[in-house]
N, CA, C and O atoms as a Tripos MOL2 file, in Angstrom:
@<TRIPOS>MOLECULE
protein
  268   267    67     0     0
PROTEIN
NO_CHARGES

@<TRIPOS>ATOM
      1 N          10.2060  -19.6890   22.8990 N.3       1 UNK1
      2 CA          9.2990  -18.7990   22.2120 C.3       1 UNK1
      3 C          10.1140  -17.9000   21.2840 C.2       1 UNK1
      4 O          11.0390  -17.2860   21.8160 O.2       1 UNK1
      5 N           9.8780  -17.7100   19.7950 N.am      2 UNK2
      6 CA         10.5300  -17.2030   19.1140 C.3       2 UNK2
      7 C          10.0550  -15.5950   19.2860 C.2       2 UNK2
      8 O           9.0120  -15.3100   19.8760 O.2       2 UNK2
      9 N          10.9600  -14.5610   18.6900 N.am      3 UNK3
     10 CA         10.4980  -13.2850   18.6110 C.3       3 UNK3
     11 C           9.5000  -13.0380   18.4150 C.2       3 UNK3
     12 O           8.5530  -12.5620   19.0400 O.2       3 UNK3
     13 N           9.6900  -13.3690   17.4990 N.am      4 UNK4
     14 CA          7.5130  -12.6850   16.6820 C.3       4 UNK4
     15 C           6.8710  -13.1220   17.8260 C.2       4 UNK4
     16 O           5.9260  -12.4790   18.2840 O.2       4 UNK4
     17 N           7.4560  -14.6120   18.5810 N.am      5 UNK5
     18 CA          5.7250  -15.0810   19.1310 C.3       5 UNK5
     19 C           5.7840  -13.5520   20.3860 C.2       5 UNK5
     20 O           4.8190  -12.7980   20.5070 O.2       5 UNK5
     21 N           6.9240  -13.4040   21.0760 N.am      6 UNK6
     22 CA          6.9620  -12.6450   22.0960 C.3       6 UNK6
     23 C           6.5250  -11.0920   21.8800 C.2       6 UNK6
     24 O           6.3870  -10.1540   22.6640 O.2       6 UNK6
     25 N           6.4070  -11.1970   20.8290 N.am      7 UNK7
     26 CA          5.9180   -9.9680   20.2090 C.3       7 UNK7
     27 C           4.7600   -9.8170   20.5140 C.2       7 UNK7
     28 O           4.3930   -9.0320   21.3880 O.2       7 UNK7
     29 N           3.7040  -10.8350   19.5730 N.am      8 UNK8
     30 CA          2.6150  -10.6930   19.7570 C.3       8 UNK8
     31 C           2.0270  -10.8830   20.5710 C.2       8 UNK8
     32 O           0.8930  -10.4060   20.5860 O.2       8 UNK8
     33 N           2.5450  -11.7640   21.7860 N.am      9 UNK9
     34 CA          1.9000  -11.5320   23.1820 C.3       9 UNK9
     35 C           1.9000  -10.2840   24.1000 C.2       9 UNK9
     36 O           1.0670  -10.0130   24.9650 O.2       9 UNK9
     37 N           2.8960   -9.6420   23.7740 N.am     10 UNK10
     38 CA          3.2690   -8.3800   24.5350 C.3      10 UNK10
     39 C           2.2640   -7.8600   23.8990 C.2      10 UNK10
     40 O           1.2720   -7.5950   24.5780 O.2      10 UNK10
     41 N           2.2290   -7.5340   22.2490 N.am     11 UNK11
     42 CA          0.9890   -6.4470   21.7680 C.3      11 UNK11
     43 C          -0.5470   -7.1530   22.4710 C.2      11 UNK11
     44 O          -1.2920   -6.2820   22.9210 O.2      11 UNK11
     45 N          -0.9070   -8.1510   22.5610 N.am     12 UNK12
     46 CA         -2.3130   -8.4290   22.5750 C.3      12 UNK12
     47 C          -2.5890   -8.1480   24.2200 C.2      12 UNK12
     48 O          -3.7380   -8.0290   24.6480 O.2      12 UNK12
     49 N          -1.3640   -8.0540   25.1160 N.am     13 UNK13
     50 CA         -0.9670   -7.5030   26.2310 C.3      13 UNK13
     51 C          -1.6720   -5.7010   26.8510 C.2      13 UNK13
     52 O          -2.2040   -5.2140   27.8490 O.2      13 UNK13
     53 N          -1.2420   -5.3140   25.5700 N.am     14 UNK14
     54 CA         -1.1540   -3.6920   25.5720 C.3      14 UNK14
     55 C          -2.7970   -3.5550   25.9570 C.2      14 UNK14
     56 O          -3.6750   -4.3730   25.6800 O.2      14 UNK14
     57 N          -2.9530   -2.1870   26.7270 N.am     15 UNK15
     58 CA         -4.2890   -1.3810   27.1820 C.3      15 UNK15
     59 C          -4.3630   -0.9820   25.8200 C.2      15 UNK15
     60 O          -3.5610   -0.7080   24.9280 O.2      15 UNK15
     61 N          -6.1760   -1.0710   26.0250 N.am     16 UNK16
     62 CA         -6.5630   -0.7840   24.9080 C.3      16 UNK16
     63 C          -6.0010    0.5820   24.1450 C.2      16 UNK16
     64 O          -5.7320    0.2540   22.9890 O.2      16 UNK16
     65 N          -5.7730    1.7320   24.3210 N.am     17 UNK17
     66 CA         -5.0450    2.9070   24.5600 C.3      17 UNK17
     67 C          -3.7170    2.8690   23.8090 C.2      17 UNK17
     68 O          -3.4210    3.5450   22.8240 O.2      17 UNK17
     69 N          -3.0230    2.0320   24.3940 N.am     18 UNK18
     70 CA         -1.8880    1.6600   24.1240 C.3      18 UNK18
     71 C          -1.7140    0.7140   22.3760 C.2      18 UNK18
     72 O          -0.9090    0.7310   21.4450 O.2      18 UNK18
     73 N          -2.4470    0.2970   22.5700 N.am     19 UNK19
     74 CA         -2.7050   -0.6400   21.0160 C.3      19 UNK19
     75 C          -3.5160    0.1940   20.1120 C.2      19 UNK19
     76 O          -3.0470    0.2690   18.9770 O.2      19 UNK19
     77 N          -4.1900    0.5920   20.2390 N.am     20 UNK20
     78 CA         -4.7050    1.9700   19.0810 C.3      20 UNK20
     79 C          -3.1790    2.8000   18.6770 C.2      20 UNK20
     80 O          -2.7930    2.5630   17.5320 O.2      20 UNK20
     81 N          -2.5130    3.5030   19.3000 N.am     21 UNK21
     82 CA         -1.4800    4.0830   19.3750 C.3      21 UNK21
     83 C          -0.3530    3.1740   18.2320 C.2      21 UNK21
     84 O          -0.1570    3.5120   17.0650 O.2      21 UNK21
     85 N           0.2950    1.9550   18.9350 N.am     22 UNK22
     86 CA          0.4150    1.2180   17.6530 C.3      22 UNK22
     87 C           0.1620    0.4550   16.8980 C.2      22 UNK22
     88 O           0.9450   -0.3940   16.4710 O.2      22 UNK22
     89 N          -1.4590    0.6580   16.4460 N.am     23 UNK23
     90 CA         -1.8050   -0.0070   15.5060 C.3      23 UNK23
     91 C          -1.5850    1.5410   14.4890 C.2      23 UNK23
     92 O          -1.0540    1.2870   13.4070 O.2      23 UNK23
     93 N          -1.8310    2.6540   14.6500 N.am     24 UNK24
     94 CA         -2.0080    3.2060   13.9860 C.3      24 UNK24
     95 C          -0.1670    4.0340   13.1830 C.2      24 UNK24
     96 O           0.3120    4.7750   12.3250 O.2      24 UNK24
     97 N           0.0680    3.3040   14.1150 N.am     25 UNK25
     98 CA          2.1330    3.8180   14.2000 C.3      25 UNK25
     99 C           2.4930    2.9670   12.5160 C.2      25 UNK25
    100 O           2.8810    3.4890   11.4710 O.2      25 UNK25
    101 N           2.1410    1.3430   12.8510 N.am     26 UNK26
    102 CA          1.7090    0.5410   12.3090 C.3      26 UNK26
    103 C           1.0550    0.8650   10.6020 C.2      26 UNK26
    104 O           1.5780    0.6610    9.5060 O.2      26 UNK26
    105 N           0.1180    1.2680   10.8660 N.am     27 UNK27
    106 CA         -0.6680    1.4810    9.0780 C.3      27 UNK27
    107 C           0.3450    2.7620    8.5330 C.2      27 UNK27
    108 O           0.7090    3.0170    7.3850 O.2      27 UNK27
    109 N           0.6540    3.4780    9.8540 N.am     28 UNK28
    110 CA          1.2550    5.1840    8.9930 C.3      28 UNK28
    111 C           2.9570    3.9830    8.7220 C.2      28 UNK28
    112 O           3.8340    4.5200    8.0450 O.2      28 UNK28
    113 N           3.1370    3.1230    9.0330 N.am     29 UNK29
    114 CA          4.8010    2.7690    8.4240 C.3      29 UNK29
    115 C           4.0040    2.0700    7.0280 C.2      29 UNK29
    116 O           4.4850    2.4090    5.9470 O.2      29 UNK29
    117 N           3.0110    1.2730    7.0010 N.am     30 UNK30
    118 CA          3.0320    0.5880    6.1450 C.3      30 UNK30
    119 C           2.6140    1.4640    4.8220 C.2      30 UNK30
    120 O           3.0170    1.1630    3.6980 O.2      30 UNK30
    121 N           1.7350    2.6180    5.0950 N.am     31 UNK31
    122 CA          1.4450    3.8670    4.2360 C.3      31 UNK31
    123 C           2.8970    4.2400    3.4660 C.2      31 UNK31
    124 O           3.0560    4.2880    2.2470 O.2      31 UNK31
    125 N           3.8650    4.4800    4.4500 N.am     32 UNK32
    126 CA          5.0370    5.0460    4.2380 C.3      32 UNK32
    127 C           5.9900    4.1700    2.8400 C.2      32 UNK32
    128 O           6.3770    4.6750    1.7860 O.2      32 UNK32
    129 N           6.1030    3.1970    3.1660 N.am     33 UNK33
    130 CA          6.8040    1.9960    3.1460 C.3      33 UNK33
    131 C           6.5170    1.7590    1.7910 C.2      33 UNK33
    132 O           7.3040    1.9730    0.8690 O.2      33 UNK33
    133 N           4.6480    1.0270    1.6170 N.am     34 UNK34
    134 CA          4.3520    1.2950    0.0420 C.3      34 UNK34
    135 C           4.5670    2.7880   -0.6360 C.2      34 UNK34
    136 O           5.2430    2.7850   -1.6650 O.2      34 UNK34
    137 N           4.0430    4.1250   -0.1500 N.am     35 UNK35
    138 CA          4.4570    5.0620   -1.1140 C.3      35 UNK35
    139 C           5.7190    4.8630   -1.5940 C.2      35 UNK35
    140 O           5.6390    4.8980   -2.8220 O.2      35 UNK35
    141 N           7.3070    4.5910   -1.1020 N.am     36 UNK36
    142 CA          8.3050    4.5770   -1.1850 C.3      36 UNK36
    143 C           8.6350    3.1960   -2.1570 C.2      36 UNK36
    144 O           9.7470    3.0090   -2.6510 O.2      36 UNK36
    145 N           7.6030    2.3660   -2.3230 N.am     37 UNK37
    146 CA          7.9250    1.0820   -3.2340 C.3      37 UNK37
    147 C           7.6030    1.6510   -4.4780 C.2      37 UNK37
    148 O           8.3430    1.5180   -5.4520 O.2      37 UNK37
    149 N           6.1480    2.5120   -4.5170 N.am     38 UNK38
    150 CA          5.7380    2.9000   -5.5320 C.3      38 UNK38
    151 C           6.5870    4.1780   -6.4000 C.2      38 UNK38
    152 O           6.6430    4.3100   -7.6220 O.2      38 UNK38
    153 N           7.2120    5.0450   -5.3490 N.am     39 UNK39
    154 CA          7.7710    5.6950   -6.0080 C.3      39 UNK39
    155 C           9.1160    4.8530   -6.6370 C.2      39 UNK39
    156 O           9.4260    5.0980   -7.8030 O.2      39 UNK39
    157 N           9.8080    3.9900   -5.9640 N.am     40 UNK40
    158 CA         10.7910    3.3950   -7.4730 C.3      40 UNK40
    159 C          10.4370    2.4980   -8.0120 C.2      40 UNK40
    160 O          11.3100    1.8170   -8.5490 O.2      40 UNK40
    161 N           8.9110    2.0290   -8.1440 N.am     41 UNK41
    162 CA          8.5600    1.6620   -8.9070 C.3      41 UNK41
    163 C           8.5980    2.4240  -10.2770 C.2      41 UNK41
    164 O           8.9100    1.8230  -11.3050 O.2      41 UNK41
    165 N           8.3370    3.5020  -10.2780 N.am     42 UNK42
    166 CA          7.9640    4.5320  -11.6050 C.3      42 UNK42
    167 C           8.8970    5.1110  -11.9660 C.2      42 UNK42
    168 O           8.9350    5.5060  -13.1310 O.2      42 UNK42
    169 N          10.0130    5.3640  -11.0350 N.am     43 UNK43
    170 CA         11.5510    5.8950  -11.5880 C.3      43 UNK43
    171 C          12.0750    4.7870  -12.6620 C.2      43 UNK43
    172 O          12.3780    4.8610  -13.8530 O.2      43 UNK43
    173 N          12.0460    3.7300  -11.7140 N.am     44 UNK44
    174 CA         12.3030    2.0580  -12.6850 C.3      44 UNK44
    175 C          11.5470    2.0990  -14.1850 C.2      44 UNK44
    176 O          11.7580    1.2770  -15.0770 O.2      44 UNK44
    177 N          10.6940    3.1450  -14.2630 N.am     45 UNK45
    178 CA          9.6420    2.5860  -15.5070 C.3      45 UNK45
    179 C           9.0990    1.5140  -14.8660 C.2      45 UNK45
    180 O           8.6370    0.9150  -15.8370 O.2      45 UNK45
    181 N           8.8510    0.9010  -13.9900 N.am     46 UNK46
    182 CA          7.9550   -0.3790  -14.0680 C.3      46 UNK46
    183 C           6.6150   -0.6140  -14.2440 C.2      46 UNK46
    184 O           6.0470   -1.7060  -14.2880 O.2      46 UNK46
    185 N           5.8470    1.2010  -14.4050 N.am     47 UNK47
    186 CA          4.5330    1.0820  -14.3990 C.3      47 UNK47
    187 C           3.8220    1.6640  -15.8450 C.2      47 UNK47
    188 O           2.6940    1.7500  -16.3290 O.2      47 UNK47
    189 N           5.1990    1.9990  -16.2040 N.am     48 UNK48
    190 CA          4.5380    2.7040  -18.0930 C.3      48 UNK48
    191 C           3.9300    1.5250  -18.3180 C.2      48 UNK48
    192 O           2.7450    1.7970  -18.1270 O.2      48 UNK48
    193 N           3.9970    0.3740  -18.6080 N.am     49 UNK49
    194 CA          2.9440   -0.6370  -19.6440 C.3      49 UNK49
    195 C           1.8110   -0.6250  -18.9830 C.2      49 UNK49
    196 O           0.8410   -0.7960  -19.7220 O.2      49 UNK49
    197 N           1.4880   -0.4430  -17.5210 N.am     50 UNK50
    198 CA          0.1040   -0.1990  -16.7640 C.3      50 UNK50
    199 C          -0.4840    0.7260  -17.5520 C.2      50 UNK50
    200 O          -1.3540    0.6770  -18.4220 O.2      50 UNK50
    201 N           0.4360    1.9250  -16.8700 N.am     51 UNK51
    202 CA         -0.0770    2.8340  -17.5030 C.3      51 UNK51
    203 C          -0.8270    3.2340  -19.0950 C.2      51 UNK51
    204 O          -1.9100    3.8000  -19.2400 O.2      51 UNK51
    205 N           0.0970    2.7560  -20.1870 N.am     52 UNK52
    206 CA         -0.2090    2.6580  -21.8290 C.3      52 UNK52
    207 C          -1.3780    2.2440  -21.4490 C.2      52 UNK52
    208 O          -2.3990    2.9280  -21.5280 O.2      52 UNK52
    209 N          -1.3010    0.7630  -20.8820 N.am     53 UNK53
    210 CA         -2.9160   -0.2010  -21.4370 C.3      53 UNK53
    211 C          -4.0920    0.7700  -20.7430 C.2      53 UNK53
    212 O          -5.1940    0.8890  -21.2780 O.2      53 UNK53
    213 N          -3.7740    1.3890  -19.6090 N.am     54 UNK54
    214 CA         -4.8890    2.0420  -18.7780 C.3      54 UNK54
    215 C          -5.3600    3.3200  -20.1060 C.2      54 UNK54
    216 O          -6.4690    3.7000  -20.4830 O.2      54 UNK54
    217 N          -4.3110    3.6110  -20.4290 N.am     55 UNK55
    218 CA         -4.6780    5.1300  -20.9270 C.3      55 UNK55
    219 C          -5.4040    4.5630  -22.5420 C.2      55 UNK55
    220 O          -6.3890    5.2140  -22.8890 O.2      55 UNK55
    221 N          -5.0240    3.5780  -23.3610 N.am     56 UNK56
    222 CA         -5.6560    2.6230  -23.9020 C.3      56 UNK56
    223 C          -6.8920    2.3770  -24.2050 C.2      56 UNK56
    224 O          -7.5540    2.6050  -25.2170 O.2      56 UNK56
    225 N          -7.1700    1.7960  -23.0290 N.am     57 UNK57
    226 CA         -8.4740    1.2590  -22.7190 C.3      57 UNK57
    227 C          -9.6040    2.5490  -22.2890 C.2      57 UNK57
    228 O         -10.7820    2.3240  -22.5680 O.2      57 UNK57
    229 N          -9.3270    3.6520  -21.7370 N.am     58 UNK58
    230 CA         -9.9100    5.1950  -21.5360 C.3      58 UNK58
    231 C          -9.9450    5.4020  -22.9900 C.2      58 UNK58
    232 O         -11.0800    5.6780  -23.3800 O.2      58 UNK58
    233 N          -9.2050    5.3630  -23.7550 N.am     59 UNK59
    234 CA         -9.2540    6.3210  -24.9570 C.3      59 UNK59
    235 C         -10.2920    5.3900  -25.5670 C.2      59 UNK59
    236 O         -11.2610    6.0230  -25.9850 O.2      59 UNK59
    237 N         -10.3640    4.2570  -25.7170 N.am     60 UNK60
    238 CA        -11.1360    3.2210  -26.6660 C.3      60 UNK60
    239 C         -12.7850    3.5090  -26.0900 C.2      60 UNK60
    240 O         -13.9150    3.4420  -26.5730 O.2      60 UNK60
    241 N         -12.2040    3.8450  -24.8460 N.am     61 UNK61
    242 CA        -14.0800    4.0550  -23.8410 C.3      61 UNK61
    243 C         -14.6890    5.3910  -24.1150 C.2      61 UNK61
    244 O         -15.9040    5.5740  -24.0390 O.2      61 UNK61
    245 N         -13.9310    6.2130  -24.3980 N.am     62 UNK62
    246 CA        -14.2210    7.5080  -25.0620 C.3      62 UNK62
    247 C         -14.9540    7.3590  -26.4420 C.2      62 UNK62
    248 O         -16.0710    7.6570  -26.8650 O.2      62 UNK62
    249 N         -13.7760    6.7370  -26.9790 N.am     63 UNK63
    250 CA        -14.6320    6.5520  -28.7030 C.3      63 UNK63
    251 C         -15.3430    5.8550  -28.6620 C.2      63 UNK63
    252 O         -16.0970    6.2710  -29.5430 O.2      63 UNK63
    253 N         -15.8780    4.8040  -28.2090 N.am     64 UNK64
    254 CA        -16.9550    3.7660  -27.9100 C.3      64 UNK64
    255 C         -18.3840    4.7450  -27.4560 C.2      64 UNK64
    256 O         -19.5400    4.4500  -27.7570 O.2      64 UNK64
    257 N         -17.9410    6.0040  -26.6350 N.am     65 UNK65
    258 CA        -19.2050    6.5010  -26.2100 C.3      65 UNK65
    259 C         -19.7690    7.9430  -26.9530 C.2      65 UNK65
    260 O         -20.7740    8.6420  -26.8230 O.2      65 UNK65
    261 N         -18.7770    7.9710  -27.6430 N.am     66 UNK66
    262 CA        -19.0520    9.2590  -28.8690 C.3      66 UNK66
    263 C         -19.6850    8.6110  -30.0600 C.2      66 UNK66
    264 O         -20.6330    9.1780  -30.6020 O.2      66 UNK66
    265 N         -19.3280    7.7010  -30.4190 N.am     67 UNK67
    266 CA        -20.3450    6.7850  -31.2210 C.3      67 UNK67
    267 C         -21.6600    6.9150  -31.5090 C.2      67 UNK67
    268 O         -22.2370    6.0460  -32.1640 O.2      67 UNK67
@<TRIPOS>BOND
     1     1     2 1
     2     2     3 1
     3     3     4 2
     4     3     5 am
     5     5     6 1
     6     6     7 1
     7     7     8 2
     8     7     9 am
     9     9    10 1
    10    10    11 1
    11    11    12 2
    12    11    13 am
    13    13    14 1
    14    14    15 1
    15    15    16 2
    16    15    17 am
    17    17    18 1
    18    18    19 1
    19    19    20 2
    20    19    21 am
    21    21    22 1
    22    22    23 1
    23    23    24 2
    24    23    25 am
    25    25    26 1
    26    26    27 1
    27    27    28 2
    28    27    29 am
    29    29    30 1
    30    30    31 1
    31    31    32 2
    32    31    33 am
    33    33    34 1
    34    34    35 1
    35    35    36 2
    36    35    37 am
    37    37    38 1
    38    38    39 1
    39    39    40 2
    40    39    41 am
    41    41    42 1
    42    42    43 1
    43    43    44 2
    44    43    45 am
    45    45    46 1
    46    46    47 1
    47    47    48 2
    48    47    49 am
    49    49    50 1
    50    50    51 1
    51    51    52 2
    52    51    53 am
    53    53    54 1
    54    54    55 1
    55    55    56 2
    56    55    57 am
    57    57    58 1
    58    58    59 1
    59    59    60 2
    60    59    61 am
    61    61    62 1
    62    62    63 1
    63    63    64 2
    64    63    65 am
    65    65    66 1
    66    66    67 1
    67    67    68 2
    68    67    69 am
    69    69    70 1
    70    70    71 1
    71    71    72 2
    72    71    73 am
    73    73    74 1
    74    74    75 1
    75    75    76 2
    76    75    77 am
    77    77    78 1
    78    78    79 1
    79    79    80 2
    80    79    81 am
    81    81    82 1
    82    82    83 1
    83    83    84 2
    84    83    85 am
    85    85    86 1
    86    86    87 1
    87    87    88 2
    88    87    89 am
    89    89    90 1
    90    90    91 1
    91    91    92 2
    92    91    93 am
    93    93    94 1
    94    94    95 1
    95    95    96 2
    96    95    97 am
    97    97    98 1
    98    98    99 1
    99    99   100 2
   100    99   101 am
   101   101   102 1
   102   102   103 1
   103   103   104 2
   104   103   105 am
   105   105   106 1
   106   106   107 1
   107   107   108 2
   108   107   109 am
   109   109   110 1
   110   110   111 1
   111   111   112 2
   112   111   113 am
   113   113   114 1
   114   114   115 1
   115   115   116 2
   116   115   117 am
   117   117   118 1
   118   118   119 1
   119   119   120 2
   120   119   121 am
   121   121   122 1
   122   122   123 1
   123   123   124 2
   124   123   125 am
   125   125   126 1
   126   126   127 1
   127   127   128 2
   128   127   129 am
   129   129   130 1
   130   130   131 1
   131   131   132 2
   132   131   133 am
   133   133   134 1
   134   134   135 1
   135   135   136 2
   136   135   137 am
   137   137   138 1
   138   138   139 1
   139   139   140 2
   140   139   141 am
   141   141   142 1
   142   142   143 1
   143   143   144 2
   144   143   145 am
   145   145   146 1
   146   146   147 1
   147   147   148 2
   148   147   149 am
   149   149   150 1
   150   150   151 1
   151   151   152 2
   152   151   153 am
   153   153   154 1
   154   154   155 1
   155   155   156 2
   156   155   157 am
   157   157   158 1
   158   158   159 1
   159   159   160 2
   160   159   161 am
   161   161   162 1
   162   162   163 1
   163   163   164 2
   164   163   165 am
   165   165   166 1
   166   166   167 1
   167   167   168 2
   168   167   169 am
   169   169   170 1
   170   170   171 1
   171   171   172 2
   172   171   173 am
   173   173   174 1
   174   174   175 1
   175   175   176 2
   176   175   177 am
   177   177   178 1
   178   178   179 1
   179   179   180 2
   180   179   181 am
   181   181   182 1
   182   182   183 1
   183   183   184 2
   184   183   185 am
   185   185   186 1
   186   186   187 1
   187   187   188 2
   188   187   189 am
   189   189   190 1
   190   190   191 1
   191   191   192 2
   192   191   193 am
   193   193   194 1
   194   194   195 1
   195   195   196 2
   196   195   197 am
   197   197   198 1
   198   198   199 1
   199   199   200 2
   200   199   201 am
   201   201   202 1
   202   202   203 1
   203   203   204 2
   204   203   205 am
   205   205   206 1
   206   206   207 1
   207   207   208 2
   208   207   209 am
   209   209   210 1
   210   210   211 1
   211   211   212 2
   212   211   213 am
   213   213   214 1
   214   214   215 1
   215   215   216 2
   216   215   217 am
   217   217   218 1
   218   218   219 1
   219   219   220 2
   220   219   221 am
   221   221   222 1
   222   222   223 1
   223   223   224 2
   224   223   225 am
   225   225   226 1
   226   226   227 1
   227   227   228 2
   228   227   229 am
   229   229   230 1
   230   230   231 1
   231   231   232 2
   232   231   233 am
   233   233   234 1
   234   234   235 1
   235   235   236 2
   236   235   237 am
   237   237   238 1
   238   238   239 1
   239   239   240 2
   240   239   241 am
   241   241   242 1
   242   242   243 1
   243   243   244 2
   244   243   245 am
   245   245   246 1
   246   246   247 1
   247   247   248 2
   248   247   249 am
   249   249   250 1
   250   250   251 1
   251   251   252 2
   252   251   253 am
   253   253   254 1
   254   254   255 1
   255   255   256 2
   256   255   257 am
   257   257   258 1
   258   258   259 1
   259   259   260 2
   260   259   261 am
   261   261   262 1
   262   262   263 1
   263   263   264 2
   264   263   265 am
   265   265   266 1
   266   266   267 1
   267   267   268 2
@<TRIPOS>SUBSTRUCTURE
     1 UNK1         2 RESIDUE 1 A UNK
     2 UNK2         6 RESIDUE 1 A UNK
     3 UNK3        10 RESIDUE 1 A UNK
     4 UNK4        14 RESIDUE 1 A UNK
     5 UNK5        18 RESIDUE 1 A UNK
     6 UNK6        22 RESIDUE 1 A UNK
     7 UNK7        26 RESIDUE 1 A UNK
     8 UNK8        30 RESIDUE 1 A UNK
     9 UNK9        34 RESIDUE 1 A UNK
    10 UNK10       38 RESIDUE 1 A UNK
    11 UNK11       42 RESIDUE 1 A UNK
    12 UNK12       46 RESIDUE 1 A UNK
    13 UNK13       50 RESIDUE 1 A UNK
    14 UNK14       54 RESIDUE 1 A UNK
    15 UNK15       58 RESIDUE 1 A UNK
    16 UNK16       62 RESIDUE 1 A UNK
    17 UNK17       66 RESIDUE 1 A UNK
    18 UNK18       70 RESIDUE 1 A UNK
    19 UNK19       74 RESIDUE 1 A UNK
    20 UNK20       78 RESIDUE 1 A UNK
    21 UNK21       82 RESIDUE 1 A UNK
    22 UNK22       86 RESIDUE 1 A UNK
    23 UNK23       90 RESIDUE 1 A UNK
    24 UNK24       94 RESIDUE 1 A UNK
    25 UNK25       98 RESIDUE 1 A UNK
    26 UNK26      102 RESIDUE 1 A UNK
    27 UNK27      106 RESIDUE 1 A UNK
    28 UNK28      110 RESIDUE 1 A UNK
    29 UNK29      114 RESIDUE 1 A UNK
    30 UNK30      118 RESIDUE 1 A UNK
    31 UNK31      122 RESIDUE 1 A UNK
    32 UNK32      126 RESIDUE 1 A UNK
    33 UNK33      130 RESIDUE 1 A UNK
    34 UNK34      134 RESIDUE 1 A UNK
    35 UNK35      138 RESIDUE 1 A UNK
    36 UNK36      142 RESIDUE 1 A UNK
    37 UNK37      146 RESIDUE 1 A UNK
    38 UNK38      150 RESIDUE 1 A UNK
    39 UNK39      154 RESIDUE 1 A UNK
    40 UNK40      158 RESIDUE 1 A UNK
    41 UNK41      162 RESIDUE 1 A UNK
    42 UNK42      166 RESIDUE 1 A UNK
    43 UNK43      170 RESIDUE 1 A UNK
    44 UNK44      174 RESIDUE 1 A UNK
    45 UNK45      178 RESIDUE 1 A UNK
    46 UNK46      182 RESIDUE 1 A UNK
    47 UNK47      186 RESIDUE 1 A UNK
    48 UNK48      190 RESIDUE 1 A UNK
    49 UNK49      194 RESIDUE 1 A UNK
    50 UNK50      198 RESIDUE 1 A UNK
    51 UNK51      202 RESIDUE 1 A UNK
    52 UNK52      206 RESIDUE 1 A UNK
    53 UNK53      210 RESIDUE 1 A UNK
    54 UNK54      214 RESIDUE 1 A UNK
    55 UNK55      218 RESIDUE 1 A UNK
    56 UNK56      222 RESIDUE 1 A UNK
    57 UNK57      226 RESIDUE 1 A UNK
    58 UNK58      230 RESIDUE 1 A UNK
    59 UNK59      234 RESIDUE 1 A UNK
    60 UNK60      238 RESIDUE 1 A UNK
    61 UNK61      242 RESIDUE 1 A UNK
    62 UNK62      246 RESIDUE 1 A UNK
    63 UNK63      250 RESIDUE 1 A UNK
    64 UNK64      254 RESIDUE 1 A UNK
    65 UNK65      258 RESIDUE 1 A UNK
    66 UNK66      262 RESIDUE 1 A UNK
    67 UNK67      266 RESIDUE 1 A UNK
C-alpha cells in the first residue's frame, strides 16, 4: 500500500469530529498556499495583461453605456 493510499484510509478512518478539524486545517493550507502563488504572481508582473484587458473591457462598458 503506497502512502497516499495509507493516508486516505487513516483519514476516512477519523471520527467525524476529527475529520471536520482536518478538513478544515486542509482548505485554511490550501487558502494559504494560493494567496502566496498569487502574490508572486503579481510581483512577477504575470497578471498586468489580465489586468490591461480587464480594465479595457470596463472602460469600453462604460462608454458603451453613456451612449
Amino acid at each position: 500500500m503506497s502512502q497516499l493510499e495509507q493516508i486516505e484510509t487513516a483519514i476516512l478512518s477519523l471520527p467525524s469530529h476529527d475529520f471536520e478539524k482536518l478538513r478544515q486545517w486542509f482548505l485554511n493550507l490550501d487558502y494559504e498556499l494560493w494567496d502566496e502563488q498569487i502574490e508572486r504572481d503579481i510581483a512577477d508582473g504575470k497578471l498586468e495583461a489580465l489586468a490591461a484587458e480587464a480594465l479595457a473591457k470596463f472602460t469600453e462598458s462604460i462608454n458603451e453605456f453613456e451612449r
